[in-house]
MARDOVO-306741 format. One record per residue (C-alpha): x, y, z negated; residue in one letter. Coordinates in steps of 0.001 Angstrom, whole numbers, plus 500000, padded with zeros to 6 digits. Example, Ala and Ser with C-alpha at 12.3 -4.5 7.8 and 13.67 -1.06 7.14 Angstrom:
512300495500492200a513670498940492860s
This chain:
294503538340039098x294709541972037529x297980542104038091x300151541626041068x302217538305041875x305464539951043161x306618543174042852x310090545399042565x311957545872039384x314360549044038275x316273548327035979x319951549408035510x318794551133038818x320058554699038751x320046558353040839x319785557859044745x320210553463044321x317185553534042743x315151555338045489x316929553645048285x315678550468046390x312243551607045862x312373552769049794x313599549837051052x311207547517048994x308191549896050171x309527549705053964x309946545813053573x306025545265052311x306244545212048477x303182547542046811x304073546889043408x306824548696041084x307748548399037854x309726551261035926x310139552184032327x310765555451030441x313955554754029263x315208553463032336x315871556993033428x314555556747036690x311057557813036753x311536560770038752x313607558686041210x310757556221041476x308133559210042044x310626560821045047x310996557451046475x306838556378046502x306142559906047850x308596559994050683x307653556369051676x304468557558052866x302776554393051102x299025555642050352x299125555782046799x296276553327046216x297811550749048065x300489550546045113x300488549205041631x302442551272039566x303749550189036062x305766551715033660x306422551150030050x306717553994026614x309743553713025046x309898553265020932x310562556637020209x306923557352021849x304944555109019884x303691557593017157x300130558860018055x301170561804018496x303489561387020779x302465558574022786x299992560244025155x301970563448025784x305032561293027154x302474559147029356x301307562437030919x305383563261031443x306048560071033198x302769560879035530x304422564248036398x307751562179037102x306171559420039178x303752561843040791x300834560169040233x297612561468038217x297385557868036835x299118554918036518x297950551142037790x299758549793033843x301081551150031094x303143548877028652x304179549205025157x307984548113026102x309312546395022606x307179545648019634x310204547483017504x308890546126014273x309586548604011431x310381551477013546x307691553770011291x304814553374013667x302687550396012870x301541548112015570x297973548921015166x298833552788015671x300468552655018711x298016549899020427x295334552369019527x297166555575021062x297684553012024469x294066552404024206x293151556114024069x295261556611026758x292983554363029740x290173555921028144x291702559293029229x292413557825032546x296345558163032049x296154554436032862x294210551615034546x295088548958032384x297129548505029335x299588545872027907x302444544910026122x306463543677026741x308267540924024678x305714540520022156x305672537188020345x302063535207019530x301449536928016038x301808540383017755x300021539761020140x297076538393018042x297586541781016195x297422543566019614x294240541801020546x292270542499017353x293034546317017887x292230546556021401x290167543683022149x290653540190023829x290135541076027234x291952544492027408x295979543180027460x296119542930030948x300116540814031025x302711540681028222x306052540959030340x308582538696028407x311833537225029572x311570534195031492x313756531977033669x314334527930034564x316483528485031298x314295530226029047x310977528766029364x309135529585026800x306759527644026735x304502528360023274x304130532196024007x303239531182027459x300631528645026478x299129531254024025x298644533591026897x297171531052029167x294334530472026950x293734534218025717x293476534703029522x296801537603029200x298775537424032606x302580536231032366x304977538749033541x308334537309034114x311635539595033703x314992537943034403x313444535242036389x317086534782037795x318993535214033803x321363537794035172x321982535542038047x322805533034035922x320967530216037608x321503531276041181x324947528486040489x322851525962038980x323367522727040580x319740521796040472x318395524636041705x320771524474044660x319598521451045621x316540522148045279x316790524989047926x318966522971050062x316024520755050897x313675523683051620x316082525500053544x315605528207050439x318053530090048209x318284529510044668x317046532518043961x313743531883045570x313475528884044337x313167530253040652x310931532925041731x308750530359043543x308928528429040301x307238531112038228x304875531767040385x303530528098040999x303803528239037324x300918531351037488x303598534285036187x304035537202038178x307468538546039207x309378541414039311x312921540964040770x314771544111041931x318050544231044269x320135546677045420x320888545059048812x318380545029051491x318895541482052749x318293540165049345x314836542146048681x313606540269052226x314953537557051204x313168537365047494x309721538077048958x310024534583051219x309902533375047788x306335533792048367x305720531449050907x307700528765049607x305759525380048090x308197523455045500x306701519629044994x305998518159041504x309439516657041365x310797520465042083x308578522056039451x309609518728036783x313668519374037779x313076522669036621x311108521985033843x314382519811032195x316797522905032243x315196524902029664x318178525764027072x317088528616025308x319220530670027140x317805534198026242x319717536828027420x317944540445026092x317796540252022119x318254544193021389x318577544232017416x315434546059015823x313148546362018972x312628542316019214x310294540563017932x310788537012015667x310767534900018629x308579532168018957x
């Protein structure tokens, strides 16, 4: 796998919570951390990595341009800004964060600029974030099959889906699941608590588990210490058939990041 199984998430993560949780995920054994431009907390990330003493290529280091990037122009120079943030000379990922259809910049533009941007060496690898299957057929045929590394979408026990999913399983593009937990949303479901119950588990590893027995990677982030140990048991945990087909019923659609103008149609 290109792309890590489990790593830490920032978002909504802010000033000295987000390096405390970048800190305490590093002290706790996680290597991989995903951040964005416009989460605001590059910088924070950066401070956290290099006072963690991690050697730097023992991590995987994503982060994602924001819309107002996308032109050509622009795209590289603001990669080479979120280096200086992070500290790094080079990212391990570097994600086009919304497909923002009819922002100005077409599709094929930007994917090109990303492109031009591993070939620098800004990045390792390139990808994409909550692209549906048309985009990213349009994606491949700019940059090539085998050069999308993951398209991070939204996934949880109650948003499956299941076509986009399928699509990337057989173009051989990694599933990176965001919201695994919907907001904590299914951390009361019934099911799931049962579930974990019989495993001696938490619900909340118990959907992570899911996704990855399903092949996605993960990227939960916390705030709290005991719950960032507690996520990466998720790891070790083995859910049975039954478990996996439980889960598999309580799709519902239940999407819960549909910013007007950046998303995609969804499939």
């Amino acid at each position: 796998m290109r792309i890590p199984a489990f790593g830490v998430g920032t978002f909504r993560l802010q000033g000295q919570v987000v390096i405390d949780s970048v800190r305490t995920a590093l002290e706790l054994g996680y290597r991989a951390i995903d951040t964005a431009q416009i989460y605001g907390n590059e910088a924070e990330v950066g401070q956290a990595i290099a006072e963690s003493g991690v050697p730097r290529d023992a991590l995987f280091i994503t982060t994602k341009i924001w819309v107002d990037n996308y032109h050509p122009d622009k795209l590289i120079p603001s990669l080479k800004e979120s280096l200086n943030k992070l500290r790094t000379e080079q990212v391990d990922l570097t994600l086009i964060h919304w497909p923002a259809p009819g922002n100005g910049v077409a599709l094929a533009d930007y994917m090109a600029a990303l492109n031009e941007a591993k070939a620098q060496g800004l990045t390792r690898q390139i990808g994409v974030s909550n692209f549906n299957i048309a985009q990213l057929k349009e994606a491949m045929a700019v940059v090539g099959k085998d050069a999308i590394a993951t398209n991070q979408i939204e996934l949880s026990p109650y948003l499956q889906n299941r076509s986009v999913t399928a699509f990337m399983k057989d173009a051989g593009i990694q599933v990176t699941s965001y919201m695994t937990l919907a907001y904590g949303k299914v951390l009361a479901d019934p099911v799931l608590a049962d579930i974990a119950k019989r495993h001696q588990a938490t619900p909340a590893q118990v959907a992570l588990a899911w996704a990855m027995q399903l092949g996605y990677s993960v990227i939960p982030s916390s705030t709290k210490r005991e719950n960032l140990a507690s996520n990466l048991l998720a790891q070790q945990l083995v859910l049975s058939a039954e478990d996996m087909a439980k889960i598999a019923e309580l799709e519902r659609n239940g999407r819960e990041v549909d910013p007007k103008g950046l998303a995609p149609d969804w499939d």
